[in-house]
N, C-alpha and C positions, 0 to 999 in steps of 0.2 A: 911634811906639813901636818897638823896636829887638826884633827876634828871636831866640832861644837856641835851639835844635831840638839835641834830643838824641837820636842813633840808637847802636843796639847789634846788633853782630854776635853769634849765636848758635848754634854751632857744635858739632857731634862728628861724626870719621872715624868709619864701621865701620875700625877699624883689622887687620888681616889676621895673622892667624897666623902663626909660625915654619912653612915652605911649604918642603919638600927637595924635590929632585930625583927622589928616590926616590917622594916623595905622587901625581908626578904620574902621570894617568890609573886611579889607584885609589881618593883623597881627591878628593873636589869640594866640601868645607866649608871656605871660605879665611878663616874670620874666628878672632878670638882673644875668644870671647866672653868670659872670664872677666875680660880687660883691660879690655874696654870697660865692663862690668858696674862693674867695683873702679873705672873711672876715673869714667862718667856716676856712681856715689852718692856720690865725691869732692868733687866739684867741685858736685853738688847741693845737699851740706851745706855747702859751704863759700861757693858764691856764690847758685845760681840761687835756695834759697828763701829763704835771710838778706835775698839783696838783694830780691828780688820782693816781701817783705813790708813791706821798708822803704820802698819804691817804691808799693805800697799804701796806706802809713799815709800818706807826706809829700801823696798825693794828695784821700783825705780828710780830709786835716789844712788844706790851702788851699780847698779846696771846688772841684777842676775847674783853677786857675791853673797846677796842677804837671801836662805832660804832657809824654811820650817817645813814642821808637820804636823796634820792633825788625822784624829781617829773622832769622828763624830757617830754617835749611836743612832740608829733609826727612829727611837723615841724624838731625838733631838728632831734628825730630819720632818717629821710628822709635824711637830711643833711647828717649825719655820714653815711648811707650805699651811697651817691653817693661821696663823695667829703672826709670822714674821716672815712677811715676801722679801722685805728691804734688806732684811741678813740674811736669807737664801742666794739674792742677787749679789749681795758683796762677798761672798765665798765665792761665787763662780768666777769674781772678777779676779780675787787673789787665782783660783784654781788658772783663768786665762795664761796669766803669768810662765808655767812653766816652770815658777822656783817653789813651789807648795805641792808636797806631795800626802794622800790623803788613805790611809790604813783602814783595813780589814779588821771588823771585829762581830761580837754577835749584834743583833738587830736588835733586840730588848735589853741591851744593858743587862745580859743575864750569868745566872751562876749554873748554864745549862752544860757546862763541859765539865762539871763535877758527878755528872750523875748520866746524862743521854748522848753517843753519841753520834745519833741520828738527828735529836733536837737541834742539838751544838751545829752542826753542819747544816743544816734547814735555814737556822738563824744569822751563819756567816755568809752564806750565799744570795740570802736576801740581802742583806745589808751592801753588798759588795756592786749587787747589781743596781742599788739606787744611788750608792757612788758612782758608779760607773753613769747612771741614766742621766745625772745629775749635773756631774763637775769633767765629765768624760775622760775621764780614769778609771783602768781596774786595777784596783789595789794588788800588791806586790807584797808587801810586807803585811803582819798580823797582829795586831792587840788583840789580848782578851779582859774580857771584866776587870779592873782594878788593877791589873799587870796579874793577874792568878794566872797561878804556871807551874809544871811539875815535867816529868818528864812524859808519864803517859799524851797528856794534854798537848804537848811540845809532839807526839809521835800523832795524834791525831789531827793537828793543826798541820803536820809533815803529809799527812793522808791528803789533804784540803788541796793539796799542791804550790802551799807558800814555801818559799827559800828561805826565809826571816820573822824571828818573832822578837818585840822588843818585852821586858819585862822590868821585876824591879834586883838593882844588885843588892840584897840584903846579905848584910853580914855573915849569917850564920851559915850562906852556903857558899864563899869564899873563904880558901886558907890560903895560907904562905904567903907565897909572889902573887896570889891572884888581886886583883881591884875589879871594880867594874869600870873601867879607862879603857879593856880591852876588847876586842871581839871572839865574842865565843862558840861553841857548838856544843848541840846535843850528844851527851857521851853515848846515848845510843842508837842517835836519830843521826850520826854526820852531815847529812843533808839538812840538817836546819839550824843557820848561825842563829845566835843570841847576840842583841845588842840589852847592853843594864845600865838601870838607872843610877844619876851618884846621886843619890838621894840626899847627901850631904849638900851639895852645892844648888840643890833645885828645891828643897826645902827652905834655904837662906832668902831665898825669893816668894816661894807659896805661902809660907807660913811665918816667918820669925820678919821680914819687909817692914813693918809699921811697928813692933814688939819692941816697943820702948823701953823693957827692961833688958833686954838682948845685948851682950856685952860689942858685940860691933855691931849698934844702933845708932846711925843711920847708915845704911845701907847704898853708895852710892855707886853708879857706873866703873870711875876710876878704882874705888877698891876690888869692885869683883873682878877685875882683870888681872890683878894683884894676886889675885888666890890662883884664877884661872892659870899664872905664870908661874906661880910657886909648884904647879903639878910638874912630878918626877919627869926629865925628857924622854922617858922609855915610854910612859904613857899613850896611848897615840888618839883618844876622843875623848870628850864630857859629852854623856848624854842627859841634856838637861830637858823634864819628863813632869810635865804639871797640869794640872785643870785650868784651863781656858779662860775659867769665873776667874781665876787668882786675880787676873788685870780688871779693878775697875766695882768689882761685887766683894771677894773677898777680901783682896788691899785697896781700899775707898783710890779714886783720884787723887784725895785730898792727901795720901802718904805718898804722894809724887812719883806711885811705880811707872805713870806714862813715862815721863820725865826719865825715869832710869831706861826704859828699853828704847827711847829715841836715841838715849846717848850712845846705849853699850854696843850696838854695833859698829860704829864708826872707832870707836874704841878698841873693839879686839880686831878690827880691819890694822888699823893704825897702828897699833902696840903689840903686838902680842904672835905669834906663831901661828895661831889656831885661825880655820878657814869656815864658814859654816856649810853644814850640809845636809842633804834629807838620809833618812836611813838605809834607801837605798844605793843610795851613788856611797856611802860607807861600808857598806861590807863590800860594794866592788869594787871598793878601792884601798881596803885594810885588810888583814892577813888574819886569817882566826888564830890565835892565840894559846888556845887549852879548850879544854874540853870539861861540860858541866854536868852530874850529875845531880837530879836534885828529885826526889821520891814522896815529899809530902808538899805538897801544894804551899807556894808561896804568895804574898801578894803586897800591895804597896800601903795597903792600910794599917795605921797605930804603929807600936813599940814593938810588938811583936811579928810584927811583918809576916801574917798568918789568916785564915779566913776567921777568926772570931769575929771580927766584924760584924759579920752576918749569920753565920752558924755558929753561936758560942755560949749558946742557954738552951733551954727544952724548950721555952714559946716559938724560936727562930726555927729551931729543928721540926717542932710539928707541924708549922705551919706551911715550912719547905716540901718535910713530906707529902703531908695534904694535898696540896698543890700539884709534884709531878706523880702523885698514884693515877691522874685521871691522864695522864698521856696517851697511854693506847688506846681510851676511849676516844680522845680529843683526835686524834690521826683519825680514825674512821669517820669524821664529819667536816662535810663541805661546807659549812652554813659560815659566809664572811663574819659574822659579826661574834661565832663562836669562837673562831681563829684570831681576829684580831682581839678580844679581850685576854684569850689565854696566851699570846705574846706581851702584852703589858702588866697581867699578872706575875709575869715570871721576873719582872725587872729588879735587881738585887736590891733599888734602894729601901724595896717595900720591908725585907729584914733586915737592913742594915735600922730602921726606925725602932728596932724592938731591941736593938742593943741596950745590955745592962750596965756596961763597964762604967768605972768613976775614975775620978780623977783626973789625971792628962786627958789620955783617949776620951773618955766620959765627954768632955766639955767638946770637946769636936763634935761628938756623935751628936751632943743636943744644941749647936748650933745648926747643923744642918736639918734637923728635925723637928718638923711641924706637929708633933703630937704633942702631948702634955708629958705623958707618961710613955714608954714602951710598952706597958700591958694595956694601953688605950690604942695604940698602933697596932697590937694583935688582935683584940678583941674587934677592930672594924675591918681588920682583914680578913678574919675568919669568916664575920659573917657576908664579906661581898663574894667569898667562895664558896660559901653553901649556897647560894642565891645560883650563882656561877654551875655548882656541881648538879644542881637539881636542872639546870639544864640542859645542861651534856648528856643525864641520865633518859631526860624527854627525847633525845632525838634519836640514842640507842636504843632507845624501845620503839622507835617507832621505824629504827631500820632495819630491827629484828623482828618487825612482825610483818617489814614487806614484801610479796611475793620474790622468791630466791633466784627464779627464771623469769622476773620479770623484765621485758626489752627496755634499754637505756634509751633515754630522752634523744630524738635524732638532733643534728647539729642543724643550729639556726644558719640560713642558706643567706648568703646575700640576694637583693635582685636579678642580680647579672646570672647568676647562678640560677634563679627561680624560674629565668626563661629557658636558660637552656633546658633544664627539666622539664617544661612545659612542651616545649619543643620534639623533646624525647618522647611525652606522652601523645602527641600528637600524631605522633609519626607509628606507635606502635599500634594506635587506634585502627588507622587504617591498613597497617596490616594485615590484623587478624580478617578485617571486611574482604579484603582482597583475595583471600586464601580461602576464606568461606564460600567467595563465588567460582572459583576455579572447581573447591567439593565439591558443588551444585551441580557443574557443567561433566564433571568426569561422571557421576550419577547419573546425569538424564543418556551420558551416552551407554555406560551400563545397563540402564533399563530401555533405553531403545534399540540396541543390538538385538537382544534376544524378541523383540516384539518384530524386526525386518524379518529374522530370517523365521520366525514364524507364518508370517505373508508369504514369503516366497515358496518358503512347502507347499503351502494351502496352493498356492497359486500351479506348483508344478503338478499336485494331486489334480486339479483338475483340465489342465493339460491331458495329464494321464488320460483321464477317463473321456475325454473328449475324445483322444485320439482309438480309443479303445470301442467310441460306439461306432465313428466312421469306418473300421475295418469290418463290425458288424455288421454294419446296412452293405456295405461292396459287395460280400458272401452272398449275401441272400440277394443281393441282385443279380449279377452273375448265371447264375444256373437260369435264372427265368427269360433272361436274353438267348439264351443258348436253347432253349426249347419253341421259342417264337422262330429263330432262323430254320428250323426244322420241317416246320409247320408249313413255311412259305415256299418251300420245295417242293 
């Protein structure tokens, strides 16, 4: 039986405020909350709960046959609990389910497995643990930014302790008999299958759905199953691999993409070979295939399925650098509000906005981009980082100029805790009292000892001499009795 696994990318920038030159070192609030607000209830009403409830129903409606998955970013998370509780609650309802399983990736939406890999692992661990707190699931499987993938990356995501990472199947790193229809493995990591994108058939839906110049425009349920049937039988999965926005933000209502995904399950249930499945219950139940090497970093963005995207001009590059040189300062500080900006600074959309590219790519890049210009996207992001740098540098000077032995703040006690230590102190109080009067008493016998038996000398000295004068007086009386009996003769 032939496998369909559906993943959804689930995304929102803190997008950053209009930032002057003049803000800086006065303003330390870089964001635009009023944007992100108007955009997260946009795009809420328009995709995440329309489609999340439709994804709901088609799943009750088969009883468990209809299952997806998603990779939602931290950023996003953050967003739903300040700005959309009603789409936090309908993910947990999908997650209740059982048939939605929900991936591992970094917390910021970031390009931090390109450069740190202490960042990178800081960033997946968070994120895994607010899926987990969230939808109670701990992620099994691993996305990273964009589907970026290389082998190092694949050996460090192998370090994390995931079994599976999905990514994108680009051309250039399949030959021969290979496709991405199969399940693969790292040629030097064994331990970590690869599931790939067919970018072919999951583009026909992200992207070309409403493209009315598109030579099989319109796009409907029955024909995609068409394609789906015309795959080779050796094949054995499509992993169809899209942003979440597609339903609803990117293909309006109005090009009828609900309409197609109400149908196409019932569809490939009904016609077709193919069963759906999450990416897990797929590699444990498909056989890896071959084995990938792949050395320069790949990813699912543009024509050339490469990071220009984001790094592919000197403004993206400097501004990337800039950015992680202050890392080992930024580890050395506890301050929440330092940590949590230099996690939303790092989020890749902020250089993907300074993309140059024209053309094809071009026009993607400046739909999704709220700047005018890219050198208007750099110039306000440099300066919410100098703002940013000048702060980090204030709290390293001020924890290198703090005593080196100085004793760490003691742990705040609860109540229950604060008696028993009270408790404790009570009882040592009295101790010492106690031990002090014992000292007292062993003293007074020390110094009254030697005062007794000074008494008793005194007292036998004058024994002594008592006894010593009545022998005296006997003598002398004596001989005088003894001369009177003499006498009287």
């Amino acid at each position: 039986m032939k496998k369909l696994c559906f993943y959804f990318q689930v995304h929102q920038p803190m997008r950053l405020r209009y930032y002057r030159f003049f803000d800086i070192s006065k303003n330390h609030h870089y964001y635009d909350d009023e944007a992100n607000w108007g955009i997260m209830r946009k795009v809420a009403d328009k995709c995440y709960l329309p489609m999340n409830n439709l994804l709901l129903n088609l799943i009750k409606e088969f009883n468990g046959q209809f299952k997806v998955s998603f990779s939602i970013s931290g950023t996003a998370l953050d967003q739903f609990e300040m700005y959309a509780q009603d789409v936090l609650e309908s993910f947990k309802r999908l997650a209740e389910t059982g048939c939605v399983e929900f991936l591992a990736e970094t917390y910021s939406h970031s390009l931090s497995a390109l450069v740190s890999q202490e960042e990178f692992t800081k960033q997946v661990e968070k994120q895994a643990k607010k899926i987990e707190e969230l939808f109670g699931q701990k992620p099994k499987v691993f996305r990273n930014t964009e589907l970026i993938y290389s082998n190092h990356i694949g050996w460090m995501v192998n370090q994390m302790g995931y079994k599976t990472m999905v990514t994108e199947g680009a051309d250039k790193v399949l030959g021969g008999w290979q496709s991405p229809n199969y399940v693969y493995r790292n040629a030097h990591v064994p331990d970590l299958k690869l599931l790939l994108k067919n970018y072919k058939l999951s583009d026909d839906i992200a992207f070309r759905f409403s493209q009315s110049s598109w030579d099989a425009y319109p796009l409907t349920a029955d024909k995609y199953v068409d394609w789906l049937n015309s795959i080779s039988w050796t094949e054995e999965i499509v992993n169809l691999f899209m942003d979440y926005e597609t339903f609803g933000e990117h293909q309006w209502k109005e090009s009828g993409i609900f309409d197609f995904m109400y149908h196409l399950p019932r569809l490939v249930l009904s016609r077709s070979e193919f069963r759906f499945c999450t990416p897990s219950e797929a590699v444990a139940e498909l056989d890896v295939r071959g084995a990938l090497s792949i050395d320069n970093p790949i990813s699912w963005a543009d024509e050339e399925r490469d990071l220009s995207a984001w790094l592919g001009n000197h403004i993206q590059d400097d501004a990337f650098e800039s950015l992680y040189r202050l890392e080992d300062k930024v580890k050395r500080i506890k301050d929440a509000g330092i940590q949590k900006d230099w996690r939303y600074l790092q989020t890749s959309d902020h250089f993907y906005y300074m993309c140059t590219k024209f053309f094809n790519d071009g026009d993607v890049h400046k739909y999704f981009n709220h700047y005018n210009t890219p050198y208007e996207a750099f110039i306000n992001y440099m300066n919410v980082l100098t703002d940013f740098e000048e702060r980090v540098n204030q709290h390293i000077a001020k924890l290198d100029a703090a005593p080196k032995n100085k004793a760490l703040p003691a742990k705040v006690k609860t109540s229950k805790e604060m008696k028993v230590v009270a408790s404790k102190k009570s009882v040592a109080k009295k101790a010492p009292a106690k031990k002090k009067t014992e000292a007292k008493k062993k003293v007074v016998v020390k110094k009254a000892t030697p005062i007794k038996k000074k008494a008793e000398v005194a007292k036998k000295k004058v024994a002594v001499k008592a006894a010593s004068k009545k022998k005296v007086v006997a003598k002398k009386v004596k001989p005088v009795a003894k001369k009177v009996v003499k006498k009287k003769k």
